[in-house]
N, C-alpha and C positions, 0 to 999 in steps of 0.2 A: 463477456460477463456483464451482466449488466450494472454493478458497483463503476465500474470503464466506461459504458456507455453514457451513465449520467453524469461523471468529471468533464467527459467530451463536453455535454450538450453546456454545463453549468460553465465551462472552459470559452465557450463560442462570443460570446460579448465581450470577453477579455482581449479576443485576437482578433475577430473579424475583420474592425476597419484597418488593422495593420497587417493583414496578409496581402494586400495586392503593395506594399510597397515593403516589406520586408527585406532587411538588412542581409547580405550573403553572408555563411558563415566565416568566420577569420580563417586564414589560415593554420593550419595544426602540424601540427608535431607528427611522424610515422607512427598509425598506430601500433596499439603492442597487441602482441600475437602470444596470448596463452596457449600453453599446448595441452589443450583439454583433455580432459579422458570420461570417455561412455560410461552409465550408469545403465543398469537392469534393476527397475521396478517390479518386482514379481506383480501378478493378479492377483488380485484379493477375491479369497473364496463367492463361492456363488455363480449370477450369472455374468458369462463375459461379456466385455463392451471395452471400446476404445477409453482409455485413459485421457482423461482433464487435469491436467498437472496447474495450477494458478497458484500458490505460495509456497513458500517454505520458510523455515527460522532454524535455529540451534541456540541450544544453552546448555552450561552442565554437562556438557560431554555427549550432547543427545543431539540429535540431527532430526528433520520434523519435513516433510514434503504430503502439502494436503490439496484436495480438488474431488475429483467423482470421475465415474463410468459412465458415458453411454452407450447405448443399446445399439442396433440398427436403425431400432422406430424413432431414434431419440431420447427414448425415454433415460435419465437420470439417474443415479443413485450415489451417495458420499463414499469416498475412500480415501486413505489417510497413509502414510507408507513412515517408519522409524527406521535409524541405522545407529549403530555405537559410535562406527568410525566414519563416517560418511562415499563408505564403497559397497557395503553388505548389508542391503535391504531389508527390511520384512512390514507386511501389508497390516495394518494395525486392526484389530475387532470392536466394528460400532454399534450401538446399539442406540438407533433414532424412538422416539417417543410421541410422534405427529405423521399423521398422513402425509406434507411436504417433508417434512424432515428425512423421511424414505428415500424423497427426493432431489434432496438438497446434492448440490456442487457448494464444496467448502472453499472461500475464496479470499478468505484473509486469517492470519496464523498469530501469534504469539505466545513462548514460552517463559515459564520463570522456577527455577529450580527444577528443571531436566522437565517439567509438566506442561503439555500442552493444552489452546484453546482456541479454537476456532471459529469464526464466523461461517452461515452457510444459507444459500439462499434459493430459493425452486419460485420462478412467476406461477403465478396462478391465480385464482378466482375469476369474479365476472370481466373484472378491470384487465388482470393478465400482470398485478402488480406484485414485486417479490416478495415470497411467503421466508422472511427471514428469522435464524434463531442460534443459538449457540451452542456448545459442544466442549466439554470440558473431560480431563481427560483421569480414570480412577486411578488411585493406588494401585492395583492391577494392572494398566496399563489399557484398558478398554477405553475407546471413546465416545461417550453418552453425551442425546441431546438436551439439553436443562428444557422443562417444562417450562413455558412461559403464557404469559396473556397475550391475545391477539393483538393487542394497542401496544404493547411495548415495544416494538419495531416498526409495526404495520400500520393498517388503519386510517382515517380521515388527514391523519398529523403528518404521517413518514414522507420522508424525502427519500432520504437514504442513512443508509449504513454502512460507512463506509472503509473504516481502518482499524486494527484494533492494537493494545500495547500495555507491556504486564511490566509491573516494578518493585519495589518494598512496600507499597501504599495498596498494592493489589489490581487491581484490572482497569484497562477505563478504553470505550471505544468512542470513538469520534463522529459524528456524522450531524446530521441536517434534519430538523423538521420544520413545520412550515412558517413558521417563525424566526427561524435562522439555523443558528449552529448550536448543535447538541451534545450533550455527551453522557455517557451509560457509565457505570462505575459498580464496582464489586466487590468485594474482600476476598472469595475465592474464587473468582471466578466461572460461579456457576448460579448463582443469582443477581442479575443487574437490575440499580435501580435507573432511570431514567432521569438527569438533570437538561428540563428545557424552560425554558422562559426566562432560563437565569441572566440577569444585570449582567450588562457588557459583554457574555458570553451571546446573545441572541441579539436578532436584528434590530435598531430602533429608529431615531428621527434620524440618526445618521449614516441607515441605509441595512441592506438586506443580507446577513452574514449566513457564510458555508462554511464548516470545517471538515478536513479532507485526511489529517494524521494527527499522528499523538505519538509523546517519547517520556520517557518516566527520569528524573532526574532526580535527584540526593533531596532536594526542596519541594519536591512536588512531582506537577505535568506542564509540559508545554502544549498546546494545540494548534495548528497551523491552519490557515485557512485562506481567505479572502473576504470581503464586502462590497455591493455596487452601491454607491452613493444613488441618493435620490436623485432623478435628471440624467446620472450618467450612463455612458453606453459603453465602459468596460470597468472590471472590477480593479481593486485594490489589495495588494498583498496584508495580511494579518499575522497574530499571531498570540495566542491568551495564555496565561499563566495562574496558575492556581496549588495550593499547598495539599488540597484536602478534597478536589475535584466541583467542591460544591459552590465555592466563591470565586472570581475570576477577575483576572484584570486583563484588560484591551491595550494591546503595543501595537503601533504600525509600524510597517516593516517599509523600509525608503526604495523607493521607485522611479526612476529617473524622472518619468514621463506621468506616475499616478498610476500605472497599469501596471497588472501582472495578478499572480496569485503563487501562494506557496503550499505547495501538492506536497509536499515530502516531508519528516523532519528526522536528524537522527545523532545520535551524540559521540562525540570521537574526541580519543583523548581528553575528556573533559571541558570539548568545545562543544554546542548544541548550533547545528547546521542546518537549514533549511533549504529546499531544491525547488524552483519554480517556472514554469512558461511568464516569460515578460515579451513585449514588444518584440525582440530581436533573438531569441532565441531563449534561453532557460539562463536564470539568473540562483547565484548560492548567497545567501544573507547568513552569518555568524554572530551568536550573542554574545557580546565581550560587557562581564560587568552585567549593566542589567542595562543593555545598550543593546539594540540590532544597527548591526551595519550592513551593507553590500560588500560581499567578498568577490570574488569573482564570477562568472558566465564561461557559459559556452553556444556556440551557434546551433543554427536550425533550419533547414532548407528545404523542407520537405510539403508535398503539395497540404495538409489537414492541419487540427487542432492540435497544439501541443501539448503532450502532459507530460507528467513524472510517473511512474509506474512503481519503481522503487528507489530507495535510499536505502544501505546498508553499513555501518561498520565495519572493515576488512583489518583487523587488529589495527593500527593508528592513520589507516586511511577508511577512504570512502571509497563506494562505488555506487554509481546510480543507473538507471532504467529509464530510458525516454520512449517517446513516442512520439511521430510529429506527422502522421497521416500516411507516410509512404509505407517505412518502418520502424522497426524496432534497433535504440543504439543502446550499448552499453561505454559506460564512462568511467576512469578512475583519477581519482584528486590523493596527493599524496601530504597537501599540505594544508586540510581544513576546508576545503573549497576554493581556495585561491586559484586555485588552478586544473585544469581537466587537461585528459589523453582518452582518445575513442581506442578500444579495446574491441577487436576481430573476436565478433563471436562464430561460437562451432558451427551456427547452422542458420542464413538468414530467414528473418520471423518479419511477418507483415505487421501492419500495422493496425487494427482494425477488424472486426465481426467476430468470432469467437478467439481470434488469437490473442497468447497472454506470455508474457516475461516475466518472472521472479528471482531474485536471487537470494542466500542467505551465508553467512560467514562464520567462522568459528576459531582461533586459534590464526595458524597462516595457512588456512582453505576454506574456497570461494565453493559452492555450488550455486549450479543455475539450471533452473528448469525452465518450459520452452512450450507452447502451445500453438503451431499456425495451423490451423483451422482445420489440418487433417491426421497431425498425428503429435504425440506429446513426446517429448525427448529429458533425460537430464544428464549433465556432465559435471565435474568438479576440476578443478586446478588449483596447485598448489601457486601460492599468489610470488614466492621467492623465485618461481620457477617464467616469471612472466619477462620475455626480453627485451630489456628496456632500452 
C-alpha cells in the first residue's frame, strides 16, 4: 500500500547508517502460540476479485475489517466487511462519490460508537500520486465517500495520509505535507478540516517534522511522529499534544543515540504507549505524568527498513505489528511496553510489495487480518486462550 511504502522510504535516513552494524536481537522468551481460528469473509456483491484485507478496529460491540478487490487486470474497487461477534461476517454497502473513490483500497479504519470511518486511497493522474479521501459510515449502516476538494489530501502540498483516530473530541487523521507534520480533524467525521502550518506541529529552523499516528485521550490528542534535524542524516523520535487538535505542543521523546522515530501510538490501561524502529531494533516510550520516558524494546534482525505497522490495545495489554524487510512479526507486552513476547502467527506474511498485517481487539479477542501478496486471510483468538 502505498501509505507503507512511504513510512519505508521516510523510515530510510533513520536506519540506514546503522543497518550494517546492527545489534542482534536479545534473546526471548518461547514464543506464545495462539490457537487461531479461520474467518470466512463473504464477497461483496458485484464483480469478483481477490480480496485486500489492510485494517481492521472494533468498538461498541461492532467488529470493522476494511481494504478492496481486485480484479485480474488489477483494477481496484473498496470493500468493507462488519460482524457482531467477530466470527459471522457480512460485506458492508458502499456508495463512492469520485471516479478514484470507485477505486479506492480502504487502508486505515477507526470507530467510535459502534460507527465506522475510513481512509481510502487509488494512485492516479499524470504523476501516479494517491487520489485519497474518506468514507464515513450512515445510520443505516452504508459506507459513503465524503465529497472533498482536490487539495485537502492531494495536490502540490500532500505527502501523505497516513493514520487515522476517533474519540470524544471527534475525528482527527495524522499525516504530512510538505511542510511537516499535519493533521485533519472533524466533528463527525465526515468533513475534515485540514490543520498545516501549525506552530510546533510543522517543520521549522529545528528541522523537518512527519507524523505517522494519533490516539484520542480524556485531554485531547496525542500525535507521534519524528523530525530530521538540520545537517543530520537520521531523524528523531517526537511526539505533540493538543486539547482541541488546532494548538499544539512539541515533546521529545528520549533516544539513546538521537535516532529513532515513533510509528505507533495507542492507550492501555490509562498509559499512552508509543512503538518505534530505533537503532537496534524497535523501542516502546510510556507517558507517565506529562513526561515520556523509554519503556522497554524489542530486537530486529531482519535484512530492510523497520517499521511499526500496528499497535493495538488487547483489554490491559498491547500487541504490535512489525516489519523489518524479511517479515512480518507479531508481539505482545502485558505490562505497558516494558516488556515483549513474539507470538506465532497463523500464516507467515513477507515483508514488503503489496503485503499488509493488521490487527484489532475487542473485550478478551484479538483479530488479525493478513495480506502476502497473493491471497488475504483473517483469524481471531481468544487472547485467555494464548499459552503462556
Amino acid at each position: 500500500m502505498w501509505t507503507r511504502r512511504l513510512v519505508a522510504v521516510l523510515g530510510v535516513l533513520a536506519v540506514l547508517l546503522a543497518g550494517c552494524d546492527r545489534a542482534p536481537a536479545e534473546p526471548a522468551d518461547e514464543p506464545l502460540r495462539p490457537r487461531w481460528q479461520p474467518l470466512t469473509l463473504p464477497a461483496p456483491p458485484g464483480a469478483s476479485g481477490r480480496p485486500l484485507l489492510r485494517d481492521a478496529v472494533a468498538c461498541a460491540d461492532r467488529w470493522y475489517v476494511v481494504g478492496g478487490l481486485a480484479d485480474a487486470a488489477g483494477e481496484t474497487r473498496p470493500a468493507a466487511w462488519s460482524s457482531t461477534d467477530g466470527v459471522s461476517w457480512a460485506a458492508l454497502p458502499l456508495s463512492p462519490s469520485s471516479h478514484y473513490g470507485r477505486q479506492h483500497v480502504l487502508y486505515a479504519a477507526a470507530c467510535r460508537d459502534g460507527r465506522l470511518v475510513a481512509l481510502g486511497a487509488k494512485n492516479g493522474g499524470a504523476h501516479g500520486n494517491p487520489r485519497t479521501g474518506t468514507w464515513s459510515q450512515s445510520p443505516g449502516g452504508e459506507l459513503r465517500e465524503a465529497p472533498a476538494p482536490f487539495e485537502l489530501y492531494a495536490g502540490p502540498r500532500a505527502v501523505s495520509v497516513a493514520r487515522l483516530a476517533a474519540g470524544p473530541a471527534g475525528w482527527l487523521i495524522a499525516g504530512t505535507r510538505v511542510d511537516g507534520a499535519a493533521v485533519w480533524t472533524s466533528p463527525d467525521g465526515e468533513r475534515f478540516t485540514i490543520r498545516e502550518g501549525v506552530a510546533e506541529l510543522a517543520g521549522d529552523g529545528r528541522g523537518r517534522t512527519v507524523a505517522y499516528d494519533a490516539v484520542a485521550v480524556p485531554s485531547g490528542w496525542w500525535v507521534v511522529g519524528a523530525v530530521l534535524p538540520p545537517g543530520a542524516t537520521a531523524q528523531a523520535p517526537l511526539a505533540w499534544t493538543s486539547v482541541d487538535g488546532r494548538a499544539w505542543r512539541r515533546v521529545a521523546l528520549p533516544a539513546s543515540d538521537g535516532r529513532g522515530q515513533a510509528q505507533r501510538v495507542a492507550s492501555v490501561g490509562g498509559a499512552v504507549v508509543a512503538v518505534g524502529p530505533v537503532r537496534d531494533g524497535f523501542a516502546t516510550w510510556r507517558l507517565v505524568g506529562d513526561e515520556w520516558r523509554r519503556a522497554g524494546g524489542f530486537g530486529a534482525a531482519g535484512p530492510g527498513v523497520s517499521t511499526v505497522d500496528a499497535l493495538v490495545p488487547a483489554g490491559r495489554e498491547l500487541v504490535a505489528v512489525t516489519g523489518d524487510g524479511g517479515g512480518h512479526g507479531l508481539w505482545l507486552s502485558v505490562d505497558s511496553g516494558d516488556s515483549w513476547r513474539l507470538m506465532v502467527m497463523p500464516t507467515p506474511v513477507p515483508d514488503g510489495g503489496n503485503s499488509a498485517v493488521a490487527v484489532a481487539s475487542q473485550g478478551d479477542r484479538l483479530l488479525l487480518v493478513s495480506d502476502d501478496g497473493e491471497a488475504s486471510r483473517a483469524w481471531s483468538v481468544g487472547l485467555p486462550t494464548v499459552d503462556r
